[in-house]
LOLORO-819698 format. One record per atom (N, C-alpha, C): z, y, x. Coordinates in steps of 0.05 Angstrom, whole numbers, padded with zeros to 5 digits, always signed. Layout:
REM residues N
ZYX
...
REM end
This chain:
REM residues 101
-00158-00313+00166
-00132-00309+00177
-00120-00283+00166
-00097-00283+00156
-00081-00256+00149
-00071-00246+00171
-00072-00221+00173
-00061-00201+00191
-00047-00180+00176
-00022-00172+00195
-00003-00155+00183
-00016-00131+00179
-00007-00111+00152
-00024-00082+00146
+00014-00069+00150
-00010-00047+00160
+00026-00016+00164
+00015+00005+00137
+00045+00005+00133
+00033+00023+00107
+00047+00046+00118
+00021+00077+00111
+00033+00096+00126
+00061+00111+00109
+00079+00114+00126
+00106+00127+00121
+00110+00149+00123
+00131+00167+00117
+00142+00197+00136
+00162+00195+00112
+00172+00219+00139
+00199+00237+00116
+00188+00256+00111
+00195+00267+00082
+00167+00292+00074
+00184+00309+00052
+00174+00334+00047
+00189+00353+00034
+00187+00342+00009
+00207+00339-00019
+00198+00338-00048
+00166+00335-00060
+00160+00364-00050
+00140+00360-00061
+00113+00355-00057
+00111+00330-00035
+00091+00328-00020
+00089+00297-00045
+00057+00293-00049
+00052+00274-00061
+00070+00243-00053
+00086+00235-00054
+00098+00206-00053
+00106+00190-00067
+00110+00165-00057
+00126+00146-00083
+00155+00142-00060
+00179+00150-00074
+00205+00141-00053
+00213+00124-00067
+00225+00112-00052
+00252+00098-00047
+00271+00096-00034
+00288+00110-00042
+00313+00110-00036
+00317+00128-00008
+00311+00119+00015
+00305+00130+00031
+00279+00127+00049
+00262+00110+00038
+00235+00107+00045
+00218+00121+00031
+00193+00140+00051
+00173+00147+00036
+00149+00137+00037
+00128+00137+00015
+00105+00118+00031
+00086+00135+00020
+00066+00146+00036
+00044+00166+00024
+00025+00155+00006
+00021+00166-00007
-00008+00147-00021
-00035+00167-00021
-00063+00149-00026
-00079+00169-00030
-00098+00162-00059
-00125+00170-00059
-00137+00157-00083
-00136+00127-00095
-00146+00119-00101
-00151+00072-00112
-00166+00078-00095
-00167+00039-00076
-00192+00034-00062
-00209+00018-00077
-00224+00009-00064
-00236-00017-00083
-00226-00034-00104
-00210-00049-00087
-00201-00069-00101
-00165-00061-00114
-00155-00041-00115
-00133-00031-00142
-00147-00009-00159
-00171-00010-00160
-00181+00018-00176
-00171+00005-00205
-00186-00015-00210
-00176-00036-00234
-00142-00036-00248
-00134-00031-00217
-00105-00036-00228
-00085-00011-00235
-00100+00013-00209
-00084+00038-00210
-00102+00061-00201
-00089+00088-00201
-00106+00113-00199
-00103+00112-00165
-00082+00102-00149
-00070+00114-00126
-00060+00084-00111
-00068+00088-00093
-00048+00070-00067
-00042+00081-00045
-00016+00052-00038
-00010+00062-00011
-00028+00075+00014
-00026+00089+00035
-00050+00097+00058
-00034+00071+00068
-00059+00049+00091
-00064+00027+00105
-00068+00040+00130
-00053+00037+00142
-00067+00038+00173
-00078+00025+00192
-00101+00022+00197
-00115+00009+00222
-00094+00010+00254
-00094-00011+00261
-00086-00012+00286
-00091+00014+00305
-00120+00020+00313
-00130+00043+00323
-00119+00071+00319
-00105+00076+00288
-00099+00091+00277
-00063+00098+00281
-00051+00086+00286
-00029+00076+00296
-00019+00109+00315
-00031+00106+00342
-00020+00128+00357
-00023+00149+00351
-00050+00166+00333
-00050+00190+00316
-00030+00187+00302
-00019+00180+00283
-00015+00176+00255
+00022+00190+00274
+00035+00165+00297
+00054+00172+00310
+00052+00196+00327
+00028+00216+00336
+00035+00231+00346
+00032+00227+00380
+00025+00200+00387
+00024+00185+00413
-00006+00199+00427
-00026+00207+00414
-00052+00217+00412
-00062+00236+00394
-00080+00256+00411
-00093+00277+00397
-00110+00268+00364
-00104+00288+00361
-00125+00280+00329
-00111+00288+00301
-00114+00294+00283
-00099+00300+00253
-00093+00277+00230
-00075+00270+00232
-00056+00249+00217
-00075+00247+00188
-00079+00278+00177
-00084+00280+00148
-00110+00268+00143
-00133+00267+00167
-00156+00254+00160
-00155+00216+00164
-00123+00208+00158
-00120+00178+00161
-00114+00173+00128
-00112+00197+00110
-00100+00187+00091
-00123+00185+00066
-00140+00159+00071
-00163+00153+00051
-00153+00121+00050
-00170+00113+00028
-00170+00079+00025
-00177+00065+00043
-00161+00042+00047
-00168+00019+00063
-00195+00015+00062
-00213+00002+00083
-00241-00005+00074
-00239-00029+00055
-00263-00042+00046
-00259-00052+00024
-00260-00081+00034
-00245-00103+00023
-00230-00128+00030
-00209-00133+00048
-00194-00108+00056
-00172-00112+00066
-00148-00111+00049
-00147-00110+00030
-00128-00129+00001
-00141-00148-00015
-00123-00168-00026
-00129-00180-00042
-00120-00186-00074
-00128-00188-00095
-00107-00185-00124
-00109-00199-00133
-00090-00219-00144
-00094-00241-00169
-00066-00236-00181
-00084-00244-00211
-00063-00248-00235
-00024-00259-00228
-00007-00252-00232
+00021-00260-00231
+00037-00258-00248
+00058-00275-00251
+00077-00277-00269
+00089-00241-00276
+00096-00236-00301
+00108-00216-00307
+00137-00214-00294
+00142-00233-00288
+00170-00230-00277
+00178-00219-00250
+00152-00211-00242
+00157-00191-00211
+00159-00167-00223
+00166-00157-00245
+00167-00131-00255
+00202-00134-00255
+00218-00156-00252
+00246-00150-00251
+00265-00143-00234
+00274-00133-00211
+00291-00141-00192
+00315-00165-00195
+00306-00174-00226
+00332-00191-00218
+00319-00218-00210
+00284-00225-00210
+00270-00248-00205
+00263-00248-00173
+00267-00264-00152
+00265-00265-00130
+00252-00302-00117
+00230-00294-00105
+00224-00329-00097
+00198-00326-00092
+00186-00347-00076
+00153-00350-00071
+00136-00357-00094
+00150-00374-00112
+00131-00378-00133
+00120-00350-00151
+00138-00332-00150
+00124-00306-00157
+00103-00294-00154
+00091-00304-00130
+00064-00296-00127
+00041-00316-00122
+00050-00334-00141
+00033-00362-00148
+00010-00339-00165
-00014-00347-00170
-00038-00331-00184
-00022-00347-00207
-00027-00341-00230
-00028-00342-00253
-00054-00349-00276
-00062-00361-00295
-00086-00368-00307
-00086-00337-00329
-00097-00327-00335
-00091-00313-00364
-00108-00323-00381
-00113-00342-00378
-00125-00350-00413
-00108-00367-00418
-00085-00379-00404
-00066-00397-00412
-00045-00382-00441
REM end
Protein backbone atom coordinates (compact mmCIF):
# COMPACT_ATOMS: atom_id res chain seq x y z
CA UNK A 1 0.00 0.00 0.00
CA UNK A 2 1.44 3.63 -0.76
CA UNK A 3 1.29 6.11 1.79
CA UNK A 4 1.66 9.82 1.48
CA UNK A 5 5.58 11.13 2.37
CA UNK A 6 5.87 15.15 3.71
CA UNK A 7 8.78 16.55 2.43
CA UNK A 8 10.38 18.79 5.03
CA UNK A 9 9.87 22.62 4.07
CA UNK A 10 10.70 26.18 5.71
CA UNK A 11 11.33 29.66 4.82
CA UNK A 12 15.10 29.98 5.27
CA UNK A 13 17.77 32.64 4.87
CA UNK A 14 19.78 32.44 1.23
CA UNK A 15 22.18 30.80 2.51
CA UNK A 16 20.98 27.93 4.22
CA UNK A 17 21.54 24.71 2.10
CA UNK A 18 18.15 24.46 -0.28
CA UNK A 19 16.73 23.74 -3.52
CA UNK A 20 13.84 26.76 -4.14
CA UNK A 21 11.25 27.31 -5.97
CA UNK A 22 9.90 30.15 -6.51
CA UNK A 23 8.48 30.48 -3.30
CA UNK A 24 8.89 27.07 -1.91
CA UNK A 25 11.79 25.77 0.01
CA UNK A 26 12.55 22.17 0.51
CA UNK A 27 15.60 21.19 2.73
CA UNK A 28 17.66 18.53 1.63
CA UNK A 29 20.19 16.33 3.31
CA UNK A 30 22.88 13.58 2.17
CA UNK A 31 21.55 10.44 -0.81
CA UNK A 32 19.66 7.73 0.96
CA UNK A 33 19.76 4.40 -0.18
CA UNK A 34 17.98 4.19 -2.93
CA UNK A 35 19.01 7.99 -4.93
CA UNK A 36 22.67 7.51 -3.95
CA UNK A 37 22.79 6.04 -7.63
CA UNK A 38 21.06 8.86 -8.88
CA UNK A 39 22.22 11.97 -6.73
CA UNK A 40 24.63 13.36 -3.94
CA UNK A 41 21.49 14.91 -1.93
CA UNK A 42 17.73 14.50 -1.29
CA UNK A 43 14.78 15.85 -0.14
CA UNK A 44 14.50 15.39 4.18
CA UNK A 45 11.12 12.83 4.46
CA UNK A 46 9.28 13.11 7.36
CA UNK A 47 7.88 10.40 9.44
CA UNK A 48 4.49 10.97 10.73
CA UNK A 49 5.92 10.91 14.44
CA UNK A 50 8.19 13.58 13.29
CA UNK A 51 5.59 15.90 12.18
CA UNK A 52 4.98 17.91 15.64
CA UNK A 53 8.87 18.53 16.30
CA UNK A 54 9.64 19.43 12.90
CA UNK A 55 6.21 22.15 13.44
CA UNK A 56 7.24 23.24 16.73
CA UNK A 57 3.87 21.49 18.31
CA UNK A 58 6.60 19.41 20.63
CA UNK A 59 9.84 19.57 22.45
CA UNK A 60 12.85 18.33 20.65
CA UNK A 61 15.39 19.86 17.73
CA UNK A 62 14.03 19.96 14.20
CA UNK A 63 17.89 19.73 12.94
CA UNK A 64 18.29 16.09 14.24
CA UNK A 65 15.13 15.22 11.60
CA UNK A 66 17.27 16.22 8.75
CA UNK A 67 18.95 12.60 7.67
CA UNK A 68 17.68 10.06 4.96
CA UNK A 69 14.55 8.39 4.83
CA UNK A 70 15.07 4.75 6.10
CA UNK A 71 15.67 2.54 3.39
CA UNK A 72 12.54 1.42 1.09
CA UNK A 73 10.53 4.25 1.65
CA UNK A 74 11.19 5.38 -2.15
CA UNK A 75 11.07 3.77 -5.06
CA UNK A 76 13.11 4.39 -8.73
CA UNK A 77 12.56 3.15 -12.11
CA UNK A 78 13.85 4.07 -15.41
CA UNK A 79 11.52 7.08 -17.31
CA UNK A 80 10.97 8.75 -20.36
CA UNK A 81 13.41 11.79 -20.82
CA UNK A 82 10.61 13.85 -21.35
CA UNK A 83 9.94 14.62 -17.58
CA UNK A 84 12.96 16.74 -17.92
CA UNK A 85 10.52 19.33 -19.89
CA UNK A 86 7.84 21.47 -18.36
CA UNK A 87 6.27 21.57 -21.45
CA UNK A 88 5.46 17.37 -21.16
CA UNK A 89 2.60 16.78 -18.65
CA UNK A 90 0.46 13.23 -18.20
CA UNK A 91 0.55 9.79 -16.27
CA UNK A 92 2.23 8.00 -18.93
CA UNK A 93 5.40 9.87 -17.82
CA UNK A 94 6.04 7.83 -15.21
CA UNK A 95 5.41 4.58 -17.03
CA UNK A 96 9.07 2.64 -16.14
CA UNK A 97 10.79 2.63 -19.21
CA UNK A 98 13.07 -0.55 -20.73
CA UNK A 99 16.71 0.83 -21.36
CA UNK A 100 17.94 -1.71 -23.45
CA UNK A 101 15.19 -0.77 -25.85
Amino acid sequence: MRKPIIVDGAIVPNHVCVVSNLHNDIVVTRDGHEIAELHDRMPVILEPADWPVWLGEAAGDPGFLRHPSPYGTLRTWPVDRRVNSPKSNGPELLKPIDLAA
